[in-house]
C-alpha positions as CSV (number, residue, x, y, z in Angstrom):
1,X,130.0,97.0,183.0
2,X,129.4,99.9,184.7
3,X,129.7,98.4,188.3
4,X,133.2,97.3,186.9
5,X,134.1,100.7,185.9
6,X,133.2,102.3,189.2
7,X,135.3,99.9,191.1
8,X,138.2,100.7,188.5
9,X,137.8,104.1,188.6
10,X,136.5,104.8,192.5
11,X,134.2,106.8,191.1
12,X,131.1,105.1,192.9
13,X,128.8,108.2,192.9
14,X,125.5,106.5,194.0
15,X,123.5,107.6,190.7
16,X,125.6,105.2,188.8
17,X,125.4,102.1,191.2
18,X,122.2,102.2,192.9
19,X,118.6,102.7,191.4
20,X,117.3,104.1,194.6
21,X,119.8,106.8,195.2
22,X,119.5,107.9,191.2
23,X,115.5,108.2,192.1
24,X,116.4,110.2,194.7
25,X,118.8,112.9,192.7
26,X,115.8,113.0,189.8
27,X,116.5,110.0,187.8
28,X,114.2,107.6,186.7
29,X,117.0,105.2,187.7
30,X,120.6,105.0,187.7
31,X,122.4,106.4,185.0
32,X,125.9,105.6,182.9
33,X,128.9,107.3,183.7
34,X,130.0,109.8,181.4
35,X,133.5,109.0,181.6
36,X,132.8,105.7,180.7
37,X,130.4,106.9,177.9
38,X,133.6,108.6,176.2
39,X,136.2,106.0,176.8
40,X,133.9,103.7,175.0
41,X,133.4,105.9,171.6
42,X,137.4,106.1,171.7
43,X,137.7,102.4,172.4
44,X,135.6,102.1,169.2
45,X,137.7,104.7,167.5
46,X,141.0,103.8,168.2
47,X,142.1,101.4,165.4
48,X,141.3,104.5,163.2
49,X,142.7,107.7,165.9
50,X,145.9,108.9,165.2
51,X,148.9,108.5,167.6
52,X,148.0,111.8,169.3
53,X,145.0,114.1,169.3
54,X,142.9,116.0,171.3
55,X,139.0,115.0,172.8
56,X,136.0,117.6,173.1
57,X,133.1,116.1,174.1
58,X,129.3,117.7,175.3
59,X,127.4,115.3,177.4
60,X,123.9,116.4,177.0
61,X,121.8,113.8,178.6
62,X,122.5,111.5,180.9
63,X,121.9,107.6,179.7
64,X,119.3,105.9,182.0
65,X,120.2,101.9,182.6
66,X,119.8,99.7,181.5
67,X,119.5,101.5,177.5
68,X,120.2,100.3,174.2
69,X,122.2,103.1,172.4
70,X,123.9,103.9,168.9
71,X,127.6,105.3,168.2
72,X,127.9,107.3,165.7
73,X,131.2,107.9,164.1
74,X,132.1,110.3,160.6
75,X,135.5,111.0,159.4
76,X,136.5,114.8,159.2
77,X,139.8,116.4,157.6
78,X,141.7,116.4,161.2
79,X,139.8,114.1,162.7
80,X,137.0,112.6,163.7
81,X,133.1,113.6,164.5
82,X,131.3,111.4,167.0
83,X,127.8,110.8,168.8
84,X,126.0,108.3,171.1
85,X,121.9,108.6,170.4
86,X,119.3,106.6,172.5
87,X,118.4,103.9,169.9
88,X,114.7,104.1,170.5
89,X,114.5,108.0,171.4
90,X,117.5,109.2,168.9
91,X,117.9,111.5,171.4
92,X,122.0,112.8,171.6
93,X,123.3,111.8,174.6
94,X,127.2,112.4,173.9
95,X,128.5,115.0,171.2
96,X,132.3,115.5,170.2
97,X,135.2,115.5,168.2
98,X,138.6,113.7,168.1
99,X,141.1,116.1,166.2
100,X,144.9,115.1,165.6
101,X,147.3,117.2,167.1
C-alpha cells in the first residue's frame, strides 16, 4: 500500500520505500507516510464527516513497517476526535480532530 501511494503521490522520500535508507535517517526501518496515515482515518470517517469541515492532526511518532495499528474514532459536538495507536505498544502515533465548518 504504501509503495502505491508513493507512486500516486511522487512523494518517494527513501524512508518510506526503502529499509536501508530509513536505517540510515535513524529508523529501525522504513516508516508509513503521514499523509497517508491521515487520508486513511478520513477514509474510515467519511460515511459519518459532514459535507465540509476542517482537519488538525499531530503526528507524534512515526509508524515503523510493517505494524499492526488501531483507529480510534469518538464523536464530538462539531465534529469528530481521532487517533491511530501501535496495537501492541498503544503508543499514539496520529492525534486530531475533524470539525464541521
Amino acid at each position: 500500500v504504501i509503495d502505491r501511494y508513493a507512486a500516486v503521490s511522487g512523494d518517494r522520500n527513501p524512508i518510506h520505500v526503502s529499509n536501508l535508507a530509513a536505517r540510515a535517517f535513524g529508523f529501525r526501518r522504513r516508516i508509513a507516510h503521514g499523509m497517508w496515515t491521515m487520508a486513511r482515518c478520513l477514509a474510515q470517517l467519511a460515511p459519518k464527516l459532514p459535507e465540509a469541515y476542517v482537519v488538525d492532526v499531530t503526528f507524534r511518532s512515526p509508524i515503523l513497517l510493517p505494524s499492526t495499528v488501531h483507529f480510534h474514532a469518538a464523536p464530538e459536538p462539531d465534529g469528530w476526535r481521532m487517533s491511530v495507536t501501535g496495537a501492541t505498544s498503544g503508543r499514539t502515533h496520529l492525534a486530531g480532530r475533524v470539525t464541521r465548518i
